[in-house]
N, C-alpha and C positions, 0 to 999 in steps of 0.2 A: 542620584537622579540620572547621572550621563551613564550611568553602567547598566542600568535599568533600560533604557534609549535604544543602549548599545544591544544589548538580550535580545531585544525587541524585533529590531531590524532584522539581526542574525535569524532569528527565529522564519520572521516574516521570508526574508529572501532564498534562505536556503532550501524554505520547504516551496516554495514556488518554481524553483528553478526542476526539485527536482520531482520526476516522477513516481515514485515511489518513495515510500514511508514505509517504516515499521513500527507496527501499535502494539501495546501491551498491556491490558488490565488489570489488575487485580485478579487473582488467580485464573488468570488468562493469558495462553502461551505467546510469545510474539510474531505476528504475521504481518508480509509484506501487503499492504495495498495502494492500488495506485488511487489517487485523486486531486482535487483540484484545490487551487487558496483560493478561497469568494470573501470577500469582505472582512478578513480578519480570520477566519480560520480553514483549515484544511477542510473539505467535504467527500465523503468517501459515500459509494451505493452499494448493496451488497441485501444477503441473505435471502436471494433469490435464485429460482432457477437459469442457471445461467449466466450468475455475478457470483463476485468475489463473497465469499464466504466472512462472515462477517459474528466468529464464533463468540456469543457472549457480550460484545463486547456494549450493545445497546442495553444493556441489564445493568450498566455501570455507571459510576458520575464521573468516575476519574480514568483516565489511560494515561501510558507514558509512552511518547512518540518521540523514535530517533529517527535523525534523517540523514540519506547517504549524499555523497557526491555523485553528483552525475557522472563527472566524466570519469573521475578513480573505482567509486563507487565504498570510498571508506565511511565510517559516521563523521559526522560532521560536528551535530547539533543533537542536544535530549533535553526534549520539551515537556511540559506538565501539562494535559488537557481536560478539561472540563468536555463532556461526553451529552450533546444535543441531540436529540432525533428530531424532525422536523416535521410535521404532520406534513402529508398529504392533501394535496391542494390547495397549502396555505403559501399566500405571499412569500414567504422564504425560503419554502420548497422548492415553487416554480423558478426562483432568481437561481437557485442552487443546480437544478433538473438541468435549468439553459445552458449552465457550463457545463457540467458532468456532462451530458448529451454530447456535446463538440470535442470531450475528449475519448469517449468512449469510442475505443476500436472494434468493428468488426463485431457492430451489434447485430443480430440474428432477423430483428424486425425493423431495423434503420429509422427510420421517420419516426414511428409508433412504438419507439421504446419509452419514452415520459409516459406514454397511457401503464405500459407493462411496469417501470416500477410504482407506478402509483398503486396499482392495485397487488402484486406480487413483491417488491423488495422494500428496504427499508433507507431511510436517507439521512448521513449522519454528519451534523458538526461537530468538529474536534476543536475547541478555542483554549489558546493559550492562556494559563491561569496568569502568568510574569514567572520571570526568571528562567536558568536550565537549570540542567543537572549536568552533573559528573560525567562524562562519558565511561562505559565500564573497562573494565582492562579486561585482556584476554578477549578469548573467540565467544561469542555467543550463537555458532552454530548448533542447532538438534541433531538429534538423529532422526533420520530419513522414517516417512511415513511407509510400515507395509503397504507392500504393492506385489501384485500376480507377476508386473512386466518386466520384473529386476530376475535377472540371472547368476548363478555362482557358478557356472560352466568355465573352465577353460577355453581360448580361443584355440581355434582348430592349428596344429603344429603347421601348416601349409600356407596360412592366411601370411606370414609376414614376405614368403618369396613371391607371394601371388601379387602383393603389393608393388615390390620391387619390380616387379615384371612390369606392370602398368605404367609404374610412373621411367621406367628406361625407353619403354617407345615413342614416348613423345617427347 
């Protein structure tokens, strides 16, 4: 029962503390999202224009969410979650909207974003089933998504005395 308690707490405080999670569902890759703890479980917004992408992961019951350290930024904790979307316009949307709203940074419509995920994105509780898991061994970094803006150019032979140069005048 005290080991149980103890899960619990871990569970509750480290994801609160920190800002970002990484989720992972069932043949769904794992992605960083930031969100908030309301009542007992993480609440993430997403699958909108303009939010975090939120690939699959509402098609599912279960995800597995590890959580980093804020300040190191290593895993900490891996949780089991049971996978909520929360209707629109219902009681537990709006309680969830209030918070997610106050953490969302450098939203595009400020005030008028609760109208914009109600009708554009989706809103999801993540609640802890009990217990963790295993933290995994080794890296679980991916490889890097294509992208136009990545380069495989050599830097220009000149750039590193150009540097020197800069940082000697002052």
């Amino acid at each position: 029962m005290t080991s149980e308690l103890l899960e619990q707490a871990l569970v509750e405080e480290a994801t609160k503390k920190s800002g970002l999670i990484w989720v992972k569902g069932p043949g769904v890759p794992a992605r960083a999202l930031w969100h908030v703890w309301h009542e007992g479980a993480a609440c993430v917004v997403g699958d909108g224009p303009g939010e975090q992408p939120l690939p699959g992961l509402a098609d599912r019951d279960t995800a597995e969410v590890t959580v980093r350290s804020k300040d190191k930024g290593g895993r900490l904790v891996t949780w089991t979650a049971k996978v909520v979307e929360l209707a629109s316009g219902s009681e537990a949307w709006a309680a969830a909207v209030a918070e997610l709203k106050g953490k969302r940074l450098n939203a595009p419509d400020g005030e008028a974003v609760p109208e914009r995920w109600a009708r554009e994105c989706r809103v999801l509780r993540l609640e802890p089933t009990g217990g963790t898991r295993p933290l995994p061994d080794g890296s679980l970094a991916g490889a890097p998504l294509p992208s136009p803006a990545t380069t495989r150019q050599p830097a220009p032979a000149a750039l590193p005395r150009l540097l020197m140069k800069r940082r000697k005048r002052k």
